[in-house]
CHARMM internal coordinates of N, CA and C (Angstrom, degrees):
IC EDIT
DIST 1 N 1 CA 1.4337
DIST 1 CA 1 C 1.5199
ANGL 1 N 1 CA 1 C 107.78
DIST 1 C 2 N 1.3560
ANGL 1 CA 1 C 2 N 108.65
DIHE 1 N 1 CA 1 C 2 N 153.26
DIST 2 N 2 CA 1.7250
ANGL 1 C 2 N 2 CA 106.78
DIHE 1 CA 1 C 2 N 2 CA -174.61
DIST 2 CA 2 C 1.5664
ANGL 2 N 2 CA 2 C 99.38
DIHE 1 C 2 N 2 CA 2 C -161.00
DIST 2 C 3 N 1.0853
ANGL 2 CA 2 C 3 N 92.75
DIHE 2 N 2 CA 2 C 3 N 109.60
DIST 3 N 3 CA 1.7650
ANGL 2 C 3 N 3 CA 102.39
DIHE 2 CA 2 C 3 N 3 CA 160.61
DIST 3 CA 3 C 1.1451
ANGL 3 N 3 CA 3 C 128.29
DIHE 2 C 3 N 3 CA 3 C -120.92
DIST 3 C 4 N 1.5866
ANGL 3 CA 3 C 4 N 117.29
DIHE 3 N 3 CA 3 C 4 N 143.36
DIST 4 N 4 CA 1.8249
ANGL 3 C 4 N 4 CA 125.58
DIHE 3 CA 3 C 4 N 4 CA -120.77
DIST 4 CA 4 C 1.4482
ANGL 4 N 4 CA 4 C 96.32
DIHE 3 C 4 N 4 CA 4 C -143.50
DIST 4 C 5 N 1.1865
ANGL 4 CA 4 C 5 N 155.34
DIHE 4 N 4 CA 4 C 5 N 98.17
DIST 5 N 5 CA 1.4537
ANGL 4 C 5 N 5 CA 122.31
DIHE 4 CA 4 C 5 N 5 CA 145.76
DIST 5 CA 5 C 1.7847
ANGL 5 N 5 CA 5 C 96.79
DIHE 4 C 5 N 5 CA 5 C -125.07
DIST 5 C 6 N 1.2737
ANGL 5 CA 5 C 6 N 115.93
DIHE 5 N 5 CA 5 C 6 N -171.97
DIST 6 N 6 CA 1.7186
ANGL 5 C 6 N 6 CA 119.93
DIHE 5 CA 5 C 6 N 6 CA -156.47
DIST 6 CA 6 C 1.4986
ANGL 6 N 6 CA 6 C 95.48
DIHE 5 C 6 N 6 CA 6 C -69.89
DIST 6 C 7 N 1.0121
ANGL 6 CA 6 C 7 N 138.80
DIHE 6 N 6 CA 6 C 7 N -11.02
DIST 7 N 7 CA 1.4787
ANGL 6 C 7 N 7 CA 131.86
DIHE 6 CA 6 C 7 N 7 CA -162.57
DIST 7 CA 7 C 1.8298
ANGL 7 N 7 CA 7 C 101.61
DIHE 6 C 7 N 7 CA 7 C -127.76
DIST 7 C 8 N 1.4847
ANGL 7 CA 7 C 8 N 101.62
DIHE 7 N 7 CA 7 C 8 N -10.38
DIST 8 N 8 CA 1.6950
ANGL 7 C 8 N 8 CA 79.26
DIHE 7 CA 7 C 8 N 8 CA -167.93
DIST 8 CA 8 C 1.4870
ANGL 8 N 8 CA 8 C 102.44
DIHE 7 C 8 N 8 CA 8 C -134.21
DIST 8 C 9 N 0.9542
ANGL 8 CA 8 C 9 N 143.84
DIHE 8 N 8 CA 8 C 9 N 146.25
DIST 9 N 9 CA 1.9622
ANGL 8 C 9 N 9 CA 130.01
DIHE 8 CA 8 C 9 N 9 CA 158.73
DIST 9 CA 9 C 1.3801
ANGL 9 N 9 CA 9 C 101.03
DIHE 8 C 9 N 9 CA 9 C -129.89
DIST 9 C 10 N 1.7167
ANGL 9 CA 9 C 10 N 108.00
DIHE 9 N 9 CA 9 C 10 N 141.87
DIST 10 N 10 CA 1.9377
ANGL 9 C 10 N 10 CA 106.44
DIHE 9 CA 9 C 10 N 10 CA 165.99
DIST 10 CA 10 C 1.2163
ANGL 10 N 10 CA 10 C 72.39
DIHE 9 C 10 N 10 CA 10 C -119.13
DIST 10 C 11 N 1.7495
ANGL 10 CA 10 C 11 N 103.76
DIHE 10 N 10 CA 10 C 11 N -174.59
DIST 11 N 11 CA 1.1450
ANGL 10 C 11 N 11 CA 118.58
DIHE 10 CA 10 C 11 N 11 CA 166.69
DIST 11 CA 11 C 2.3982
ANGL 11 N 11 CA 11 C 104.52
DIHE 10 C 11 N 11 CA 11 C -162.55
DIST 11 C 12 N 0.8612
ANGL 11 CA 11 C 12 N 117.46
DIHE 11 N 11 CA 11 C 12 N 118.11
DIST 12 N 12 CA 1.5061
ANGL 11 C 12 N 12 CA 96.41
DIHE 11 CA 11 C 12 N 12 CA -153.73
DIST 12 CA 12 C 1.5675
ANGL 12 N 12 CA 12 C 89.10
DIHE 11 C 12 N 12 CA 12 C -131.02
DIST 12 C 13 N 0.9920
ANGL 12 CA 12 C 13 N 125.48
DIHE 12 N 12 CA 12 C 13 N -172.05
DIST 13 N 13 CA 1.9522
ANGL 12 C 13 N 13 CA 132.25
DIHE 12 CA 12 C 13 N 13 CA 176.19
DIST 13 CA 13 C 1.3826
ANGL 13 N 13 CA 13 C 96.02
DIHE 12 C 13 N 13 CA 13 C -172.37
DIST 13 C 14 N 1.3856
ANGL 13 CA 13 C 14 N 102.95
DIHE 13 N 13 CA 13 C 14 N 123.58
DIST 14 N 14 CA 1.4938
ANGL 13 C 14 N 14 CA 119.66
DIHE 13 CA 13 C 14 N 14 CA 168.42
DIST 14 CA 14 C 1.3006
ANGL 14 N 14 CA 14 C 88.37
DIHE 13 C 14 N 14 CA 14 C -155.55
DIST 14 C 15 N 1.8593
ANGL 14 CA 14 C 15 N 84.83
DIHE 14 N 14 CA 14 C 15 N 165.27
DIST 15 N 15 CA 1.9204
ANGL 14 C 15 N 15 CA 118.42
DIHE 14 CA 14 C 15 N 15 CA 169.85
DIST 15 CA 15 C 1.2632
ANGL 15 N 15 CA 15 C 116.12
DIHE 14 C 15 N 15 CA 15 C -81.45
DIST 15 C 16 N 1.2184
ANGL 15 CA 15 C 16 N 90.70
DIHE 15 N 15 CA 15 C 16 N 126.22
DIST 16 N 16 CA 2.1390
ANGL 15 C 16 N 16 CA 95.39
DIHE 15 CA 15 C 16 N 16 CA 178.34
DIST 16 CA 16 C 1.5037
ANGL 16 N 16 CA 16 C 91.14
DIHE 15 C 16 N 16 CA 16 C -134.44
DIST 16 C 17 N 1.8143
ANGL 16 CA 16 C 17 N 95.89
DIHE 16 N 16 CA 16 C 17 N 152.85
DIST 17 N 17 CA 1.7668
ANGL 16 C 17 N 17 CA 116.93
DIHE 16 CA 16 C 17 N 17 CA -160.41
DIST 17 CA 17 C 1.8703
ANGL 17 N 17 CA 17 C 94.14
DIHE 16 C 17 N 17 CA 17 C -60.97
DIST 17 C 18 N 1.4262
ANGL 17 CA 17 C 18 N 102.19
DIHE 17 N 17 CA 17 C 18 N -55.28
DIST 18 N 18 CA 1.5100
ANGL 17 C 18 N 18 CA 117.96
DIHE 17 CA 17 C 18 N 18 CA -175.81
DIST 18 CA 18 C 1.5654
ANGL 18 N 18 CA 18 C 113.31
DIHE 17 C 18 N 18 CA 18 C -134.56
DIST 18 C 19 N 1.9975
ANGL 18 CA 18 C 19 N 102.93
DIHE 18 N 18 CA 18 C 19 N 165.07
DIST 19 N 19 CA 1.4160
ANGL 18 C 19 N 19 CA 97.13
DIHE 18 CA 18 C 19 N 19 CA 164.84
DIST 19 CA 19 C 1.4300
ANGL 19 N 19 CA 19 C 149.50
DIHE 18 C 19 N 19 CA 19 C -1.65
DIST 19 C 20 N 2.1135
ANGL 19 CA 19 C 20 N 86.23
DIHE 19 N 19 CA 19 C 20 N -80.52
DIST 20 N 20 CA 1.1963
ANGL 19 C 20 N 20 CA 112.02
DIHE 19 CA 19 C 20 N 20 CA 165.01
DIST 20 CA 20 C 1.4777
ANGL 20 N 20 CA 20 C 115.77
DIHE 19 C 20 N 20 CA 20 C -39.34
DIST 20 C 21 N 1.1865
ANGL 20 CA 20 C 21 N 122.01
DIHE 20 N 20 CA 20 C 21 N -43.18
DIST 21 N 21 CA 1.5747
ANGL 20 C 21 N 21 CA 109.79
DIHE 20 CA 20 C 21 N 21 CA -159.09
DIST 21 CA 21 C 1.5490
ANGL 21 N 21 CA 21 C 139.72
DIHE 20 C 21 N 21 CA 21 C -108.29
DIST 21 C 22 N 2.0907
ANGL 21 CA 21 C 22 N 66.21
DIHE 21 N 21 CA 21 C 22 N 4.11
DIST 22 N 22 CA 1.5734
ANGL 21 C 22 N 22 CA 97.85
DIHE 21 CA 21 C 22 N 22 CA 159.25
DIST 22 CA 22 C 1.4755
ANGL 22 N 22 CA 22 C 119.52
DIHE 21 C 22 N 22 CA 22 C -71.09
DIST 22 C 23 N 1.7612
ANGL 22 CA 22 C 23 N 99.80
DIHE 22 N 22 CA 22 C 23 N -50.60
DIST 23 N 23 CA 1.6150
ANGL 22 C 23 N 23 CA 122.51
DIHE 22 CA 22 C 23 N 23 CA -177.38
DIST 23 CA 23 C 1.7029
ANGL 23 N 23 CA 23 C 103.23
DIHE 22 C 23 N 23 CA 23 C -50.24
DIST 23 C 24 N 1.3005
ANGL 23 CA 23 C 24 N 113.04
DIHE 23 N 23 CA 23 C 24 N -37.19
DIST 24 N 24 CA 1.7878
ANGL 23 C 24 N 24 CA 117.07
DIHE 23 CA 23 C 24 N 24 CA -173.23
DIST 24 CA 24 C 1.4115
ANGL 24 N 24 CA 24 C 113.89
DIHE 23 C 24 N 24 CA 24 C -76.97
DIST 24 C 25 N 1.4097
ANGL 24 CA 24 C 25 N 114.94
DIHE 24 N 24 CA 24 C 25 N -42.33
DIST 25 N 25 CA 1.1124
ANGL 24 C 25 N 25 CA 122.41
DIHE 24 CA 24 C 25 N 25 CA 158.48
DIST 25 CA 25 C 1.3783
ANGL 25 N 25 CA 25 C 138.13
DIHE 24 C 25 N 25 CA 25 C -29.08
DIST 25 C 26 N 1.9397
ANGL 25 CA 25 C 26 N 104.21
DIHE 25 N 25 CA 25 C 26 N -64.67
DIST 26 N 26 CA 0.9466
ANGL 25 C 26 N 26 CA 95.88
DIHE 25 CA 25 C 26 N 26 CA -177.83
DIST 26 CA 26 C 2.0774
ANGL 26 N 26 CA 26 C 115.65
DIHE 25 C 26 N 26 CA 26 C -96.21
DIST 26 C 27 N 0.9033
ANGL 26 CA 26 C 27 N 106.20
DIHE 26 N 26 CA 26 C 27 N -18.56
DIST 27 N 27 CA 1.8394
ANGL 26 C 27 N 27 CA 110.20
DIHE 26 CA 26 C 27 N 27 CA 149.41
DIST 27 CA 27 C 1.4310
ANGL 27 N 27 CA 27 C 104.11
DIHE 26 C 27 N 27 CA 27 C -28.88
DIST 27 C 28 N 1.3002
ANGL 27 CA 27 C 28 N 125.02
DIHE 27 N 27 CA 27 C 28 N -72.30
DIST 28 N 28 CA 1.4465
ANGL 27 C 28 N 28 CA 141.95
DIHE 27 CA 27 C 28 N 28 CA -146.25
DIST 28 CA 28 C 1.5748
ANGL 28 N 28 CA 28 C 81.18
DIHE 27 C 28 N 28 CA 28 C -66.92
DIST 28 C 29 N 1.0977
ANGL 28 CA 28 C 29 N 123.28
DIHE 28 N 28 CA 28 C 29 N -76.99
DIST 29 N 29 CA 1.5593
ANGL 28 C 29 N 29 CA 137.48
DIHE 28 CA 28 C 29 N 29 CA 166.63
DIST 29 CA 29 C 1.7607
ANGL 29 N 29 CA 29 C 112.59
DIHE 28 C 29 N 29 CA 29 C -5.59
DIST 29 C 30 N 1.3825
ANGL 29 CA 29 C 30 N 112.02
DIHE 29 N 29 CA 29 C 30 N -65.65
DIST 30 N 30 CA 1.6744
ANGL 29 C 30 N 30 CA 122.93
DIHE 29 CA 29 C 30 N 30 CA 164.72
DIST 30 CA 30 C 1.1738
ANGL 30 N 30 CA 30 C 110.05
DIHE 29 C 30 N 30 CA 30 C -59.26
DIST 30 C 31 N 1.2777
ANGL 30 CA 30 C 31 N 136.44
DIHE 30 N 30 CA 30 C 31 N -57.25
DIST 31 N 31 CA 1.3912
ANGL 30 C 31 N 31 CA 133.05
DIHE 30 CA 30 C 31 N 31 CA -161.91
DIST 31 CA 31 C 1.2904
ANGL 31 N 31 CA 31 C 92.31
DIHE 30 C 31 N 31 CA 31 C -65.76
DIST 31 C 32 N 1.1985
ANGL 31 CA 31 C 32 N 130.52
DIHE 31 N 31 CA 31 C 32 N -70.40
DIST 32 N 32 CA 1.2966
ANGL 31 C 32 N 32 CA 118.05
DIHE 31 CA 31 C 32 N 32 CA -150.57
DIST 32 CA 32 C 2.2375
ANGL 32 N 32 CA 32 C 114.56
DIHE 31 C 32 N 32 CA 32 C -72.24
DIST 32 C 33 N 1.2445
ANGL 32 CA 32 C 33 N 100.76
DIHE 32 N 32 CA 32 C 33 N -14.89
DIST 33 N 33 CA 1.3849
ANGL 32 C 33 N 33 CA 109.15
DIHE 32 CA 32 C 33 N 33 CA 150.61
DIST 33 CA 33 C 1.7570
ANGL 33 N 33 CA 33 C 129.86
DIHE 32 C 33 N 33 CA 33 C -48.01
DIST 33 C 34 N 2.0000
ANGL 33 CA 33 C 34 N 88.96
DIHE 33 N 33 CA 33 C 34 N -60.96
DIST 34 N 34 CA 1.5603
ANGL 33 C 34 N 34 CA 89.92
DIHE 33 CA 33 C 34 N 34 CA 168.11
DIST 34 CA 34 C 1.7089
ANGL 34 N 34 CA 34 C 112.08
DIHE 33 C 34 N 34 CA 34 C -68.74
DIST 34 C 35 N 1.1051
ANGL 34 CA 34 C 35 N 125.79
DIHE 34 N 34 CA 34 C 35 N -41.33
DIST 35 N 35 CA 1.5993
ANGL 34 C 35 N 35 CA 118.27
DIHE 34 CA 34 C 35 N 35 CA -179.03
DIST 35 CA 35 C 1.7243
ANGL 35 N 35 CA 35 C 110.09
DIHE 34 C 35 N 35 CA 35 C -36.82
DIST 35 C 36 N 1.7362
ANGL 35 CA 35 C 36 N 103.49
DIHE 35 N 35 CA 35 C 36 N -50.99
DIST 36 N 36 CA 1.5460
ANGL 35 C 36 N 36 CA 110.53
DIHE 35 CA 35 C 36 N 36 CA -169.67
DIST 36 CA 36 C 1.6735
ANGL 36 N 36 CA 36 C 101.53
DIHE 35 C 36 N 36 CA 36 C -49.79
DIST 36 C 37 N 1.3354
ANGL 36 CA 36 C 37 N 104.33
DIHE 36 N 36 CA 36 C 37 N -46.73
DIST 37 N 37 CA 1.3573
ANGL 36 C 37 N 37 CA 128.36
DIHE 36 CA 36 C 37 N 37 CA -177.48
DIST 37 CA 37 C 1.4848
ANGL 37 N 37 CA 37 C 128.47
DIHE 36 C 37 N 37 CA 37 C -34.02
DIST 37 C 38 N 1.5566
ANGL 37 CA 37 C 38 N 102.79
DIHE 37 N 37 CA 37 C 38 N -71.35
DIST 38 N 38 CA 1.5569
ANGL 37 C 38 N 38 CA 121.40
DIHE 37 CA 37 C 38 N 38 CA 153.71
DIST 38 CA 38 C 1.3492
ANGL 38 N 38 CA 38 C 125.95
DIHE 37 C 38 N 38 CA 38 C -50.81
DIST 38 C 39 N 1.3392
ANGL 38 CA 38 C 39 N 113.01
DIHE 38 N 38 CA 38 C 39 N -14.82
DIST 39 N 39 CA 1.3940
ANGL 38 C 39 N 39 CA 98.53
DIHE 38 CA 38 C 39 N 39 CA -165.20
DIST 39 CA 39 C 1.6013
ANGL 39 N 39 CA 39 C 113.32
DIHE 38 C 39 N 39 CA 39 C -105.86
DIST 39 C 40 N 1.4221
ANGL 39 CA 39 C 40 N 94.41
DIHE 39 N 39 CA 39 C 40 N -21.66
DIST 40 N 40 CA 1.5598
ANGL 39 C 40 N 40 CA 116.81
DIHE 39 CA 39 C 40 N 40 CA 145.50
DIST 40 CA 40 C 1.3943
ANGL 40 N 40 CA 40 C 112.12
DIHE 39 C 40 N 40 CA 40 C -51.35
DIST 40 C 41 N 0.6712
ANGL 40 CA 40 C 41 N 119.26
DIHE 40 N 40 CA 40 C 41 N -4.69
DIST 41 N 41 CA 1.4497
ANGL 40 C 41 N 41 CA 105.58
DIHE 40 CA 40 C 41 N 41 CA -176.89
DIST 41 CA 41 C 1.8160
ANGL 41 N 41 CA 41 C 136.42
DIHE 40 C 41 N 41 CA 41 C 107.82
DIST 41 C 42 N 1.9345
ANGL 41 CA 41 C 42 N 112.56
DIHE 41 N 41 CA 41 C 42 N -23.27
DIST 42 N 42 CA 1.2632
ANGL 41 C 42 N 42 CA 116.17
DIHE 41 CA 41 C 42 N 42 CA 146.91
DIST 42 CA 42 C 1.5555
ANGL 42 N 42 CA 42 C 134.60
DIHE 41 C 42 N 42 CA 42 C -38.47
DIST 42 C 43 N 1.3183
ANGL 42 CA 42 C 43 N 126.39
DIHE 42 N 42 CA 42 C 43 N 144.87
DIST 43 N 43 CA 1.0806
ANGL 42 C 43 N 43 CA 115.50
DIHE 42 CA 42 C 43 N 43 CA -159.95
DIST 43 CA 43 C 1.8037
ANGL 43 N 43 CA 43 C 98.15
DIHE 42 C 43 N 43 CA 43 C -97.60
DIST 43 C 44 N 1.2768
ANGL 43 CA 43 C 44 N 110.11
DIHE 43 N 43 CA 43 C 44 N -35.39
DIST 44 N 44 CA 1.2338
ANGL 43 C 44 N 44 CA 130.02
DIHE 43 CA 43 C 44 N 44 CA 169.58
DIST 44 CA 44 C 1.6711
ANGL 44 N 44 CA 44 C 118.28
DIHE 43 C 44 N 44 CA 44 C -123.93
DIST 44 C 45 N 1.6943
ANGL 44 CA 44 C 45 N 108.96
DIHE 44 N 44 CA 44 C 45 N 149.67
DIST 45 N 45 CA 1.2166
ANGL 44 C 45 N 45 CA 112.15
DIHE 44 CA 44 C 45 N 45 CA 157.01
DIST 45 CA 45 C 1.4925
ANGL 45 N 45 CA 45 C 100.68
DIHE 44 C 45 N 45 CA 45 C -149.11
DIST 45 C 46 N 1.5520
ANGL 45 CA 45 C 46 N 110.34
DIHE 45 N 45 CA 45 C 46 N 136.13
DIST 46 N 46 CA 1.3225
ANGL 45 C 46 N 46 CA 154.28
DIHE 45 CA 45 C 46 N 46 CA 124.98
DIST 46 CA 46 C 1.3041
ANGL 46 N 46 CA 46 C 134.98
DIHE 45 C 46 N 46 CA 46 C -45.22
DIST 46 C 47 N 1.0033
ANGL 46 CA 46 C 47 N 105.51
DIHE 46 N 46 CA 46 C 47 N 120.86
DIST 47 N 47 CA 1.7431
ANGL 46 C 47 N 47 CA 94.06
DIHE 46 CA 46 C 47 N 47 CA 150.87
DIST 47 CA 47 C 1.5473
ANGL 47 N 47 CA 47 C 101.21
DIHE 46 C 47 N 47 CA 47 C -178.55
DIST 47 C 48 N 1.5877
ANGL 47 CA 47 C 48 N 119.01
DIHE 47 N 47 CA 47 C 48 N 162.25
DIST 48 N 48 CA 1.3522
ANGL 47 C 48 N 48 CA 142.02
DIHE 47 CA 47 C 48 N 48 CA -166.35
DIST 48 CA 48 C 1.8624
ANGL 48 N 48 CA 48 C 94.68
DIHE 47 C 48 N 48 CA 48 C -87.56
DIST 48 C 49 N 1.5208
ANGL 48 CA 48 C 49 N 106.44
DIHE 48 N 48 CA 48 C 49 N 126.12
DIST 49 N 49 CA 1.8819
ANGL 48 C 49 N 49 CA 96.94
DIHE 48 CA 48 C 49 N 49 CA 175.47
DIST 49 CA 49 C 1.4141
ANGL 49 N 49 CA 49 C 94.50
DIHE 48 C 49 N 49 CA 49 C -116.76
DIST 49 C 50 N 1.2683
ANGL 49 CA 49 C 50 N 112.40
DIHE 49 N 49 CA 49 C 50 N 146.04
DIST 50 N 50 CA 1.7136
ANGL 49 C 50 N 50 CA 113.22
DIHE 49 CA 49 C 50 N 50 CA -178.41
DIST 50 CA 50 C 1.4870
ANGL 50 N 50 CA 50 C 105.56
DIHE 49 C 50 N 50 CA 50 C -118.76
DIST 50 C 51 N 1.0057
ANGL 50 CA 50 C 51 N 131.65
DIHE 50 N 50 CA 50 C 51 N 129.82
DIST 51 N 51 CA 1.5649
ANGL 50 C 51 N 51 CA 119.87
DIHE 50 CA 50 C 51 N 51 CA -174.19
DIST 51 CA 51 C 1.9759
ANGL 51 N 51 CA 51 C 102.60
DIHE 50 C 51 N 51 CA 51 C -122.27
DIST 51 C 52 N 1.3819
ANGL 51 CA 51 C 52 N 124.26
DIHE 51 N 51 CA 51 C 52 N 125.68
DIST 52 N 52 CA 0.9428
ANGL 51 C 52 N 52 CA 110.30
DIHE 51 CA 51 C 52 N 52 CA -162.09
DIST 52 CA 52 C 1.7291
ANGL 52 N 52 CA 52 C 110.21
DIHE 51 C 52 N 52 CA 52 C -144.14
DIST 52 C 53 N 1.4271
ANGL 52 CA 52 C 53 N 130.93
DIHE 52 N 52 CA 52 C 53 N 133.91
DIST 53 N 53 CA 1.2694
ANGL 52 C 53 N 53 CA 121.00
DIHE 52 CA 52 C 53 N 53 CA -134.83
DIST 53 CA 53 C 1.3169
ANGL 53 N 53 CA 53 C 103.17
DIHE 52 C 53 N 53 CA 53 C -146.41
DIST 53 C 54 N 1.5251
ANGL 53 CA 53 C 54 N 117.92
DIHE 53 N 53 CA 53 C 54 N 130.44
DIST 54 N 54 CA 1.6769
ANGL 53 C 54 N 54 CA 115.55
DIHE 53 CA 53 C 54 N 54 CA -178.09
DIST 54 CA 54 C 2.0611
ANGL 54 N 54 CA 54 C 91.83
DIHE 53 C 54 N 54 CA 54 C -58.33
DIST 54 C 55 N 1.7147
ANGL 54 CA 54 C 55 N 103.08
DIHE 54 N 54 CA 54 C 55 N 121.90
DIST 55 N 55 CA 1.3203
ANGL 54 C 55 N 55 CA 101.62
DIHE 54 CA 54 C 55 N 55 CA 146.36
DIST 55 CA 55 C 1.4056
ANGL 55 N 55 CA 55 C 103.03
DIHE 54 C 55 N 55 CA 55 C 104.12
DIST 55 C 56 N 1.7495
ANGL 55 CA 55 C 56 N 115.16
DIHE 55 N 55 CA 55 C 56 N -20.00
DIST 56 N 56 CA 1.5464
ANGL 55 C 56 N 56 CA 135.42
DIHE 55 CA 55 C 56 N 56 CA -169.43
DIST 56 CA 56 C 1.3148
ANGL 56 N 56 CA 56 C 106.65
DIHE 55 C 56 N 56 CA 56 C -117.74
DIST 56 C 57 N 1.3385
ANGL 56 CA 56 C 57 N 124.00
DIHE 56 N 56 CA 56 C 57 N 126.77
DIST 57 N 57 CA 1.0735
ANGL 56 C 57 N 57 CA 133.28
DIHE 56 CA 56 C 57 N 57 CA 157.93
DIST 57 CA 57 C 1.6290
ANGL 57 N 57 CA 57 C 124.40
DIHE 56 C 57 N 57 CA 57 C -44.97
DIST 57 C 58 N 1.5772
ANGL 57 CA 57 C 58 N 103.84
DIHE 57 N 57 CA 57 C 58 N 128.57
DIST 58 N 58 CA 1.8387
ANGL 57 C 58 N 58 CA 113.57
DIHE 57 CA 57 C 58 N 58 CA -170.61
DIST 58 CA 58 C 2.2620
ANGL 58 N 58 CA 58 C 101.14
DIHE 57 C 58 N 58 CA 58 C -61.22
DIST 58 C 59 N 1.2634
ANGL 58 CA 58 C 59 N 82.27
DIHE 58 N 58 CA 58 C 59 N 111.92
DIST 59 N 59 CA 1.5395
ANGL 58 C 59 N 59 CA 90.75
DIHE 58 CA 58 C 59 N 59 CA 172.88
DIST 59 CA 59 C 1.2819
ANGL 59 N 59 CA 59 C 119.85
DIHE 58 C 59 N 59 CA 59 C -91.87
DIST 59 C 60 N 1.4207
ANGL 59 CA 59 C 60 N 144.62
DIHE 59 N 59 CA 59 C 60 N 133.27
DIST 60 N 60 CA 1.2846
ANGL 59 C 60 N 60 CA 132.53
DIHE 59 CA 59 C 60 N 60 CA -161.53
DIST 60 CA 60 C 1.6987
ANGL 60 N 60 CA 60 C 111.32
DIHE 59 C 60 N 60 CA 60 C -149.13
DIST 60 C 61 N 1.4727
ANGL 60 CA 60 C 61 N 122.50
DIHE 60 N 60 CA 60 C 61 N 109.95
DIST 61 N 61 CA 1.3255
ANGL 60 C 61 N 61 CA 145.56
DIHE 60 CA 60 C 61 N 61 CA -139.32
DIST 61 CA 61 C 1.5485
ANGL 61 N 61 CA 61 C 89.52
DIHE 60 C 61 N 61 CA 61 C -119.23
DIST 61 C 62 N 1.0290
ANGL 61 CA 61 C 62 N 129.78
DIHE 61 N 61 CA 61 C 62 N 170.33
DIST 62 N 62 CA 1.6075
ANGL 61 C 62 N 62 CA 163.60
DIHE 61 CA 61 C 62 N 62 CA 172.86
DIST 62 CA 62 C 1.4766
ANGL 62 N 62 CA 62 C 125.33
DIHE 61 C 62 N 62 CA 62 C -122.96
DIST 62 C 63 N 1.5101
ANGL 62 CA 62 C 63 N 140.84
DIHE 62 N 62 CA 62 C 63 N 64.77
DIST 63 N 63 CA 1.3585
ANGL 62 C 63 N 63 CA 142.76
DIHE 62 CA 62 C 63 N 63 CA 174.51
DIST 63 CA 63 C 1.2925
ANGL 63 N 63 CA 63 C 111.79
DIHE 62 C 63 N 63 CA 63 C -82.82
DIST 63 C 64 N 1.6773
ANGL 63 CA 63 C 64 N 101.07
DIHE 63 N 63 CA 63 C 64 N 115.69
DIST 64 N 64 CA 1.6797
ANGL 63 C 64 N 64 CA 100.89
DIHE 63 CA 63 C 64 N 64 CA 148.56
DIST 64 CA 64 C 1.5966
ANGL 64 N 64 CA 64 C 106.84
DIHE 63 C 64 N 64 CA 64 C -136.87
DIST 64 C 65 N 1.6086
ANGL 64 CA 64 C 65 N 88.48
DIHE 64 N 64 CA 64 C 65 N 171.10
DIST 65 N 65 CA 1.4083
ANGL 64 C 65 N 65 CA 108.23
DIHE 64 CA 64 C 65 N 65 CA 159.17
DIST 65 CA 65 C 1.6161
ANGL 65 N 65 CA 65 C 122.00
DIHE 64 C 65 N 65 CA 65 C -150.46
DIST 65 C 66 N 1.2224
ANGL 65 CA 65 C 66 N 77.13
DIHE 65 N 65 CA 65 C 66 N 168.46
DIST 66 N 66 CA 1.6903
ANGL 65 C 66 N 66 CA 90.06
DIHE 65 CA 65 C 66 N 66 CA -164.92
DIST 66 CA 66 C 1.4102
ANGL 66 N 66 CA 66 C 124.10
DIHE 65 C 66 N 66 CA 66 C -153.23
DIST 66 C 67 N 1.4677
ANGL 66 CA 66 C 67 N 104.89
DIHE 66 N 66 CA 66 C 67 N 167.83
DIST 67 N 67 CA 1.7328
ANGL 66 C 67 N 67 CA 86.91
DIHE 66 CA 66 C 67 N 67 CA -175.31
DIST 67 CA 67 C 2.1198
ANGL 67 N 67 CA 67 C 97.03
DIHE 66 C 67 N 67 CA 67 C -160.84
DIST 67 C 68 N 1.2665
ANGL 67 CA 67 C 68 N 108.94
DIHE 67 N 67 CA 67 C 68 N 144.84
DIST 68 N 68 CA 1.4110
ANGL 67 C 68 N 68 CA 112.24
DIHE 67 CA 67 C 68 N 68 CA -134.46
DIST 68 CA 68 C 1.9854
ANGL 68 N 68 CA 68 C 89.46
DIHE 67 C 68 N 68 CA 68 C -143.92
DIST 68 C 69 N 1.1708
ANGL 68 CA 68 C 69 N 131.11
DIHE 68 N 68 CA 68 C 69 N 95.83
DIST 69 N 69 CA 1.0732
ANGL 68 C 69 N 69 CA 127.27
DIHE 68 CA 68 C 69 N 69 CA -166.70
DIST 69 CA 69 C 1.5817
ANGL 69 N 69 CA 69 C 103.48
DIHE 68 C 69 N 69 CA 69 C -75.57
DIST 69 C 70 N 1.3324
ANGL 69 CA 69 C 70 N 111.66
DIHE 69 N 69 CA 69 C 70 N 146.73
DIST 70 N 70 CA 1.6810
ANGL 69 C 70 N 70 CA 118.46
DIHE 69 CA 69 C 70 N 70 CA -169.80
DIST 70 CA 70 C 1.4252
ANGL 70 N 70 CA 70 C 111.70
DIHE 69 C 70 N 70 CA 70 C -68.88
DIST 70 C 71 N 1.5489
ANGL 70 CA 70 C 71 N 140.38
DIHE 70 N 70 CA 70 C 71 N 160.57
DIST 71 N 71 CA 1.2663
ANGL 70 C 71 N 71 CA 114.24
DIHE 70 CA 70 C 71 N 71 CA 170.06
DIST 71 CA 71 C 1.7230
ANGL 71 N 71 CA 71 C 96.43
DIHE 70 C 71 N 71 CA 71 C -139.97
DIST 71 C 72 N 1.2157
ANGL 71 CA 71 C 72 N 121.77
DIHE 71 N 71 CA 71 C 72 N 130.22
DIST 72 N 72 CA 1.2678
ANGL 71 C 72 N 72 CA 120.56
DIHE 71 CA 71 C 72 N 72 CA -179.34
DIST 72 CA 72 C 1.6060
ANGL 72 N 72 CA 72 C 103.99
DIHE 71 C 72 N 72 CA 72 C 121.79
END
COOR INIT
IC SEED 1 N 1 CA 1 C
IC BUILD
């Protein structure tokens, strides 16, 4: 798994049962990166997650988050 945007890179390898739970994994993995992110104080985070698998084709997702104070 590898998550990428201009300011940040992980990069991690673990066993997952299936695909799927690779793909959740590493989502869960970004989001909770951008959360650390925002709460620091970014208004947004981005980043590119690549998930990539003996035998499975490299799947490649888009996670952000963000947070946008109400006005009115």
């Amino acid at each position: 798994m590898h998550i990428v945007n201009e300011d940040f890179q992980a990069s991690d390898e673990f066993e997952a049962t299936d695909a799927d739970a690779a793909r959740l994994a590493a989502l869960k993995s970004a989001l909770d990166i951008g959360l650390d992110e925002v709460i620091k104080g970014k208004k947004l985070f981005a980043a590119e997650v690549k998930v990539e698998g003996e035998g499975q084709p490299t799947k490649r997702f888009i996670a952000t988050v963000g947070a946008s104070p109400l006005i009115g």
